[in-house]
C-alpha positions, 0 to 999 in steps of 0.5 A: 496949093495943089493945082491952084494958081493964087498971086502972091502977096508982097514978097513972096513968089509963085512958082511952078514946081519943077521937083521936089525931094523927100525929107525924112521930115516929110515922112514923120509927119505922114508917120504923125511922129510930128503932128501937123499944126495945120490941116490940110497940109501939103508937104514937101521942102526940098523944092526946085521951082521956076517963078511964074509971078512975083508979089509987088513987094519982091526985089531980088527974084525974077520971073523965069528965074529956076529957085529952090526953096527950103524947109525954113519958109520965114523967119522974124530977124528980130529974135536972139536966134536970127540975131545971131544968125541962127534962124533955124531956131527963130522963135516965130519960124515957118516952115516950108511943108509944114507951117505952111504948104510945101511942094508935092503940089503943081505950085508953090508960093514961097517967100522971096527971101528964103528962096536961093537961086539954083545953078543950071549944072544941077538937073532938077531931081539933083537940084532938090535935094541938094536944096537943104545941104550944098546950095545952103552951105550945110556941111561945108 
């Protein structure tokens, strides 16, 4: 989304980019190691982002509020993965950086739903890549 300010659309939020960290992810997709599914792309999934305008639908995000958003940008709820709480794996996921646009961008819009609050005791550059691990619960 670059530089370009759009108002998000139901429940997702924009945000104005903070910081973002750099995934491995990230680099095998430049590499091609895994190709794009669309074009042009902006990478970039360990976000840190503060919300500058929510959609009509949005209940649990607020303007002002510091968030990080992850690589999974969505997923459907319905499949036997997010059935069983395993929506990494959802059949129908986005991702953040990669099925849609991510944030080495000015802005980002993100799905409300899968963005996380960010504790203030983390700086922006700390906050970003912890964003994938300690703000998630990964490897608790």
């Amino acid at each position: 989304m670059g530089g370009r300010r759009a108002t998000p659309p139901g429940g997702e939020v924009l945000l104005k980019v903070r910081c973002c960290g750099v995934c491995r992810t990230d680099l095998h997709i430049v590499e091609g190691d895994i190709p794009p599914i669309k074009m042009p792309l902006v990478l970039g999934h360990q976000v840190v982002g503060v919300v500058e305008e929510v959609g009509e639908e949005v209940v649990n995000v607020e303007v002002g509020e510091r968030v990080g958003v992850p690589w999974l940008y969505w997923s459907c709820g319905g499949c036997k993965f997010c059935r069983r709480g395993l929506e990494d794996l959802c059949d129908n996921a986005l991702f953040t950086g990669y099925s849609v646009d991510g944030g080495y961008a000015e802005y980002v819009i993100a799905d409300s739903s899968f963005t996380h609050p960010t504790p203030s005791v983390y700086e922006d550059e700390k906050a970003a890549p912890r964003s994938v691990a300690e703000l998630w619960g990964i490897g608790r």
